[in-house]
PALOPA-343825 format. One record per residue (C-alpha): residue number from 1; chain; x, y, z. Coordinates in Angstrom, 1 decimal. Example, Ala and Ser with C-alpha at 12.3 -4.5 7.8 and 13.67 -1.06 7.14 Angstrom:
BEGIN
<site 1, "A", <12.3, -4.5, 7.8>>
<site 2, "A", <13.7, -1.1, 7.1>>
# end
This chain:
BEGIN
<site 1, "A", <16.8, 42.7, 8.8>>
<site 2, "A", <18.8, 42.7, 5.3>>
<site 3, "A", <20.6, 39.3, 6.5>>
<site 4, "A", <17.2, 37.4, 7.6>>
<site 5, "A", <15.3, 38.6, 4.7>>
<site 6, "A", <18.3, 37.1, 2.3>>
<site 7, "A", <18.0, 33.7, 4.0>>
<site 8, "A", <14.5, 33.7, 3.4>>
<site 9, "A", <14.5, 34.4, 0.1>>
<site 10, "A", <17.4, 31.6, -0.2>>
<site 11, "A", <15.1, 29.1, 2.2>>
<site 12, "A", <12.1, 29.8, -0.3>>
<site 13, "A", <14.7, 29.1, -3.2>>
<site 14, "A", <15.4, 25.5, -2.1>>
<site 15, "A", <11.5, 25.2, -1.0>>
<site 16, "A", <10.5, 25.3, -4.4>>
<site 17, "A", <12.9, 24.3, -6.5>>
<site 18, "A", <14.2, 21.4, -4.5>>
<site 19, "A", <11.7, 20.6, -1.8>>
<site 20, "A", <8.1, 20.5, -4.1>>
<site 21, "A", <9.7, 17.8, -6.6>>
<site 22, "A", <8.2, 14.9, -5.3>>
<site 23, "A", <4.9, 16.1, -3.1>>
<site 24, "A", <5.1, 12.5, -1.6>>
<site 25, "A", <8.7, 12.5, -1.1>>
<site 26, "A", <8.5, 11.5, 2.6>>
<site 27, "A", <10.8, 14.3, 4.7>>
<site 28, "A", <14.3, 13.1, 5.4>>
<site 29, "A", <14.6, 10.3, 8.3>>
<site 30, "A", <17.8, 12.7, 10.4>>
<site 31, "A", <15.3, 14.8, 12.4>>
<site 32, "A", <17.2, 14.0, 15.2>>
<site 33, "A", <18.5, 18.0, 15.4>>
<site 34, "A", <15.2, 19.8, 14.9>>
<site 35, "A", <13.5, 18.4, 17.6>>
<site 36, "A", <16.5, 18.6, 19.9>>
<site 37, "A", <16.3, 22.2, 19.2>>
<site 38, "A", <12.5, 22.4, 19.8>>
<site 39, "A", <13.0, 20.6, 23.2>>
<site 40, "A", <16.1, 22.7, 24.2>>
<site 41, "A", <14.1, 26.1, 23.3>>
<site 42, "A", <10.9, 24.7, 25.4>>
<site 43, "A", <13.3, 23.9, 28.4>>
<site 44, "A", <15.4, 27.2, 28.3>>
<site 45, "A", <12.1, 29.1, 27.6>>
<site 46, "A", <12.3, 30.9, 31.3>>
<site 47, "A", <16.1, 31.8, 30.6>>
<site 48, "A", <15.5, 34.4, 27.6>>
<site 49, "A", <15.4, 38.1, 28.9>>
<site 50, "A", <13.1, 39.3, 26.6>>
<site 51, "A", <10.2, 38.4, 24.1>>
<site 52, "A", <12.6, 40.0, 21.1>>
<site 53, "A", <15.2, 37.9, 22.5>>
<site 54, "A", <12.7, 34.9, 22.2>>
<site 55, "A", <11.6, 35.8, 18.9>>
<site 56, "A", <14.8, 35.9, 17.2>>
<site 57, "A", <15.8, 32.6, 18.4>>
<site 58, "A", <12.6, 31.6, 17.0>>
<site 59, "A", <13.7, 32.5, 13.6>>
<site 60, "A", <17.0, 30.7, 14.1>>
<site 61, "A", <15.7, 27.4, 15.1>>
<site 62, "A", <12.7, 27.7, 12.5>>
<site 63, "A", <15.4, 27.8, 9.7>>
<site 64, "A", <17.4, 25.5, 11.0>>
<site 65, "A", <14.5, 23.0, 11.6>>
<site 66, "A", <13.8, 24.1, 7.6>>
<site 67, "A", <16.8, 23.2, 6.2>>
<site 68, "A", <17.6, 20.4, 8.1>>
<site 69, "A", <14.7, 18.9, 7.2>>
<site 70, "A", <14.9, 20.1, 2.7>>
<site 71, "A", <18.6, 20.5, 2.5>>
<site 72, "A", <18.7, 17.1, 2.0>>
<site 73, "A", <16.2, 17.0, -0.9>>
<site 74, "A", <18.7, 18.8, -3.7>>
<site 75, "A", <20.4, 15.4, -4.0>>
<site 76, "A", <17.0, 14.3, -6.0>>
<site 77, "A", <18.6, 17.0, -8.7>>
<site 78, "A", <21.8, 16.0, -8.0>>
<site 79, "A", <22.8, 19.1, -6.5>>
<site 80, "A", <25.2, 19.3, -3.4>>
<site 81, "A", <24.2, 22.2, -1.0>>
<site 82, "A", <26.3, 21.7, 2.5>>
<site 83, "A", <24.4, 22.9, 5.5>>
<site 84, "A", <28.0, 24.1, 6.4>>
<site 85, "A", <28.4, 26.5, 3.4>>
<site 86, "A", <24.7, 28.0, 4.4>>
<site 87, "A", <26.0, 28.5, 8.0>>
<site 88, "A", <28.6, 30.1, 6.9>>
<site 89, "A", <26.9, 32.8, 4.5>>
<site 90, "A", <24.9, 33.4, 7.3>>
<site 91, "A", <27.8, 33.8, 10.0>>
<site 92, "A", <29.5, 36.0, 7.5>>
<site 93, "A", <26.6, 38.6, 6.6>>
<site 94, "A", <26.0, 39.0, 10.0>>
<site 95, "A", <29.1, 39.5, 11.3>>
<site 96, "A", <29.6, 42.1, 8.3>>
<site 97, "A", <32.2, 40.1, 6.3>>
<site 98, "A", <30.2, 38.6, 3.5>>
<site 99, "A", <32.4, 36.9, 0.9>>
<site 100, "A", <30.3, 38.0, -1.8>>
<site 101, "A", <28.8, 41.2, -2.6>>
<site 102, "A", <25.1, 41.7, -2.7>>
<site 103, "A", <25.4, 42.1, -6.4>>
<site 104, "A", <27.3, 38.0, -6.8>>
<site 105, "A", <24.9, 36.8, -3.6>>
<site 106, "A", <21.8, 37.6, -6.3>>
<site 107, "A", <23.3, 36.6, -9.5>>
<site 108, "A", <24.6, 33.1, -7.4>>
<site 109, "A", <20.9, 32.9, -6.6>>
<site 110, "A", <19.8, 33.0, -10.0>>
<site 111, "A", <22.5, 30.7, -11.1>>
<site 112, "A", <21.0, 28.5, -8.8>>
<site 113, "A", <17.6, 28.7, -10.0>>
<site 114, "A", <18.5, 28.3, -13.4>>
<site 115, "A", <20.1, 25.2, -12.9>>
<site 116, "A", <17.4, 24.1, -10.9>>
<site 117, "A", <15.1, 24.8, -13.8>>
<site 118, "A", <17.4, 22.6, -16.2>>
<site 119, "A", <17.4, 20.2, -13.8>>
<site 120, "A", <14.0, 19.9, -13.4>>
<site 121, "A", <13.2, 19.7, -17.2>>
<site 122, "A", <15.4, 17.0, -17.5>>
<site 123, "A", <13.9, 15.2, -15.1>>
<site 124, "A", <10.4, 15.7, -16.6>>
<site 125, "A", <11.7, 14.4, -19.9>>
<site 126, "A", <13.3, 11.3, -18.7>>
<site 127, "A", <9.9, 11.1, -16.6>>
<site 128, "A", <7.7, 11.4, -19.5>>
<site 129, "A", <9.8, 8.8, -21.7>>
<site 130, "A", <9.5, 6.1, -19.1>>
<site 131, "A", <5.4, 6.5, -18.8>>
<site 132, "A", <5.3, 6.7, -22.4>>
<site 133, "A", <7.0, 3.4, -22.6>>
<site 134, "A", <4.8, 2.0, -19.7>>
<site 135, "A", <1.8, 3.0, -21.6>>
<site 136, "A", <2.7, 1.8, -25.2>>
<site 137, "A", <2.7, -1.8, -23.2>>
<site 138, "A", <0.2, -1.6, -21.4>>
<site 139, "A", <-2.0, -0.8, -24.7>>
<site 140, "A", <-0.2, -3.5, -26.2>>
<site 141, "A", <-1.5, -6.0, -24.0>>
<site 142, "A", <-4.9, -4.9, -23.3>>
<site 143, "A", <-5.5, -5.1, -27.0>>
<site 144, "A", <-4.8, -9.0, -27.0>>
<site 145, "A", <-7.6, -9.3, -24.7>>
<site 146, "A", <-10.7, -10.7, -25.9>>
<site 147, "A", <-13.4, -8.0, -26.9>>
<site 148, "A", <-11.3, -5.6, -27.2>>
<site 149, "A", <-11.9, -3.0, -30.4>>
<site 150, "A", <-9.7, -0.1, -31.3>>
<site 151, "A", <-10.6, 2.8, -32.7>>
<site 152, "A", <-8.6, 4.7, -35.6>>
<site 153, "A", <-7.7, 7.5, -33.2>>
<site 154, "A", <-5.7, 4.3, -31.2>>
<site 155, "A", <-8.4, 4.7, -28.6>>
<site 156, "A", <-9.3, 0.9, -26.6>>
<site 157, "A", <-12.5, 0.3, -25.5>>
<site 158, "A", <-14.2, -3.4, -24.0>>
<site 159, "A", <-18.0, -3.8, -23.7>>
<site 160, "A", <-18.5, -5.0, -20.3>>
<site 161, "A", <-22.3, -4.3, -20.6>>
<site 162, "A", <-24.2, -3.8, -23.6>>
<site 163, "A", <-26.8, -0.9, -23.0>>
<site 164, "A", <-30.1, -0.9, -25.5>>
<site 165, "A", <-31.2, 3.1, -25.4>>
<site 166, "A", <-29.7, 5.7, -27.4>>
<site 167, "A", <-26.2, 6.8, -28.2>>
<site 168, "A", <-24.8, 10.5, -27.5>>
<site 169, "A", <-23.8, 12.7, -30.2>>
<site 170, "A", <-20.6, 14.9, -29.3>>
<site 171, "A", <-22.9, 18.0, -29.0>>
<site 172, "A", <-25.0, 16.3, -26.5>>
<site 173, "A", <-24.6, 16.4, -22.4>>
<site 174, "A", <-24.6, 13.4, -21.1>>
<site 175, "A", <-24.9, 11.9, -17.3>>
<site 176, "A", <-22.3, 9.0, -16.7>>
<site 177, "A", <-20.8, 7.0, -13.5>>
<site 178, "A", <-17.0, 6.6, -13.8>>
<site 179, "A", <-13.6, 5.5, -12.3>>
<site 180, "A", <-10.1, 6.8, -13.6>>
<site 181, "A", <-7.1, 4.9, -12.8>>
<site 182, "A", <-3.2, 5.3, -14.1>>
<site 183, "A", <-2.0, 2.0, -16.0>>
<site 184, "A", <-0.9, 1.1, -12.2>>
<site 185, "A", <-4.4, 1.3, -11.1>>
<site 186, "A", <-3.9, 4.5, -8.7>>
<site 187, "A", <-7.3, 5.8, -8.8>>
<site 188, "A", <-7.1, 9.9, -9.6>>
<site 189, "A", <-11.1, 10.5, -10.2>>
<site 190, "A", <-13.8, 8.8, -9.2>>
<site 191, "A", <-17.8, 9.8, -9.1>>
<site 192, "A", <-18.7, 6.4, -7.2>>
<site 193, "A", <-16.2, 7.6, -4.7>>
<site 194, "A", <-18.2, 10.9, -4.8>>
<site 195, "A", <-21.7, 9.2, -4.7>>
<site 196, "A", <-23.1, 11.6, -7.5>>
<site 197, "A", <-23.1, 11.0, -11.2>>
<site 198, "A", <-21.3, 13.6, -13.1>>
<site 199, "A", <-23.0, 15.3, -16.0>>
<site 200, "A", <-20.8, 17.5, -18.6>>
<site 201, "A", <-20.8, 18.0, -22.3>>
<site 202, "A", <-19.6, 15.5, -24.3>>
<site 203, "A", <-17.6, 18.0, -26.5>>
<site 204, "A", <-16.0, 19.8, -23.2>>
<site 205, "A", <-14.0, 16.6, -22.1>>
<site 206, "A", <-10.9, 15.3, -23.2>>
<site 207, "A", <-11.1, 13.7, -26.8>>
<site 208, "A", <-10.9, 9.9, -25.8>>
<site 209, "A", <-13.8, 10.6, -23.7>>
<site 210, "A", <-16.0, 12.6, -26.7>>
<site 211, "A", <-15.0, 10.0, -29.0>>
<site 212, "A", <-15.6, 7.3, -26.9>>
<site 213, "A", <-18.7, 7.8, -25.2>>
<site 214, "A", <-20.0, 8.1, -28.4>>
<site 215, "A", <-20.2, 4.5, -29.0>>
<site 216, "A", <-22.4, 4.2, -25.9>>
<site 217, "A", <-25.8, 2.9, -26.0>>
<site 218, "A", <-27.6, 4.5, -22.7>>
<site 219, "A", <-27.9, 1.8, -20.1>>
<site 220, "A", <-24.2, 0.7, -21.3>>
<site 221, "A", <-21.2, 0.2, -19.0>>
<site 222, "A", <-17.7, 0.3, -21.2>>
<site 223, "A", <-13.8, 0.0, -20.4>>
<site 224, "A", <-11.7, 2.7, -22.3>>
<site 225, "A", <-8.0, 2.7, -22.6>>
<site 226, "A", <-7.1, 5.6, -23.6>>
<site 227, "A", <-3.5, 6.8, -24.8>>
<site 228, "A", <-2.2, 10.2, -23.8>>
<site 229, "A", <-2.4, 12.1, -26.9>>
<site 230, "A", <-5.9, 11.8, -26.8>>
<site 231, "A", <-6.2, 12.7, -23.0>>
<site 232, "A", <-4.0, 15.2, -21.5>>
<site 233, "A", <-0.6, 14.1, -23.3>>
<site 234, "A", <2.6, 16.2, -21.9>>
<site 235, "A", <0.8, 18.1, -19.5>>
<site 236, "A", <1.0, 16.7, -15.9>>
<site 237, "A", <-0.7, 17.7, -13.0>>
<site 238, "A", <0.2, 16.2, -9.4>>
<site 239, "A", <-2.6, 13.1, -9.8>>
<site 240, "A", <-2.0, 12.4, -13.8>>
<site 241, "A", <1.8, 12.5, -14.5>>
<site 242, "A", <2.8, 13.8, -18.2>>
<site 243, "A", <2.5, 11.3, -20.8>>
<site 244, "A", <-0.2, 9.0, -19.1>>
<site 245, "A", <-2.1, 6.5, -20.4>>
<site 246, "A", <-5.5, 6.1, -18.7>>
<site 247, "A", <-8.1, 3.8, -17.9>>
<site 248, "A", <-11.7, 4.6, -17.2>>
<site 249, "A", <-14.9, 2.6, -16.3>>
<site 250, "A", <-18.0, 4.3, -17.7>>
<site 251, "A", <-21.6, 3.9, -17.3>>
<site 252, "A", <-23.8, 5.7, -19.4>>
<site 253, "A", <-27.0, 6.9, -17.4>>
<site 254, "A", <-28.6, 9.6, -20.0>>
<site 255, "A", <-28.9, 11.4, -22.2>>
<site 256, "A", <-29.6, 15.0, -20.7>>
<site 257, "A", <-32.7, 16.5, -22.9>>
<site 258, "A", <-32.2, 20.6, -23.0>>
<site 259, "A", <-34.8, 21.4, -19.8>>
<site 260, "A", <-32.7, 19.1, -18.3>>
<site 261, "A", <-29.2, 20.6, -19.1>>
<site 262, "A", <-30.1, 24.0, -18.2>>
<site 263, "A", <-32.0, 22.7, -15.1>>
<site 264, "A", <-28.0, 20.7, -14.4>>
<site 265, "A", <-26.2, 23.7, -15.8>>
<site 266, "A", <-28.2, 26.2, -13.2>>
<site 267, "A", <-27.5, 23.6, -10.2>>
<site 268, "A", <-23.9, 23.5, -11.4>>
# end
């Protein structure tokens, strides 16, 4: 059991080091192997002699359908993990001639994950740099465009229709429509996509959205461009990447009177 549980935990290693770096990575195109292994363990399924039997060469040709289908990944990090060397630790444990003792097999692991870890913050820098970039430009040329006011926080904003009720305090919970885009116009949010207006306090939001709503008569629609610092800066999440400038269409629907924030809060 000592020799499968050790591949597992190296299987899980690679998973999540290597394999979850790009969620929309698509898996590699040589899948040739797994699925000859699933047809050739569905044709010789009569031939095993027992359900252990069967189950163990489960586990084999789950692995192997596992790393043929991740190993490939670790190139992303520039990493160079042969399928052969894995084949071998595993020939080697089992036939009880490991070339490493357990002690080396867990500091190698760690090694591994460690660079891993380097690798992946370098990566996230170099990623960060190039949206900040993309951002400053984009900013640089929405401003140009006619309408467009900035604020002294550096936050854009276009009237695309001018509302005539009353504007929101940053205290005050407010009811708005709104669409979120990245500068490429991916769409991460959206309550028209939802077909229900969202209502939140204007202080509980991120600060281009406290400042700028702000600025809202009721009954208004606005265009806000808003520069990462003052929406979710370094942090990234798997729909807003670190360093994002984002753009949002708002309407402002209300201004939500107490009975009706506790009436929204209870609902909530």
């Amino acid at each position: 059991m000592k020799p499968v549980l050790k591949m597992s935990v190296l299987a899980a290693t690679i998973l999540l080091a290597v394999g979850c770096q790009d969620e929309k990575t698509s898996a590699p195109a040589e899948t040739a192997e797994p699925v000859a292994v699933e047809q050739q363990a569905a044709t010789d399924a009569k031939a095993f002699e027992s359900d252990d039997q069967k189950a163990a060469y489960a586990i084999g040709a789950s692995l192997a359908q596992y790393l043929s289908a991740n190993l490939e990944q670790q190139k992303e990090l520039g990493l160079d993990l042969k399928k052969e060397d894995v084949l071998a630790g595993v020939s080697d444990v089992f036939a009880g001639n490991s070339r490493m003792s357990q002690e080396e097999t867990q500091q190698a692991l760690q090694d591994l994950d460690q660079r891993v870890s380097d690798m992946m913050a370098s990566k996230a820098k170099e990623e960060a740099e190039k949206n900040t970039k993309a951002g400053d430009d984009f900013r640089a040329d929405f401003e140009k465009q006619e309408g467009v006011k900035k604020t002294e926080s550096g936050l854009l904003y276009q009237v695309e229709t001018e509302g005539n009720g009353e504007m929101p305090k940053a205290t005050d919970t407010v009811q708005v429509h709104y669409s979120g885009t990245l500068i490429d116009g991916t769409e991460f949010d959206s309550s028209y996509k939802r077909n229900q207006p969202a209502t939140f306090p204007l202080n509980q939001v991120i600060p281009g959205w406290t400042e700028g709503v702000q600025l809202m008569p009721v009954g208004s629609k606005f265009k806000f461009v808003i520069p990462p610092e003052l929406a979710y800066g370094s942090q990234a999440n798997p729909s807003i990447p670190a360093n994002s400038t984002l753009v949002f269409e708002v309407e402002l629907l209300d201004i939500v009177k107490a009975e009706q924030d506790a009436e929204a809060t209870a609902e909530q």
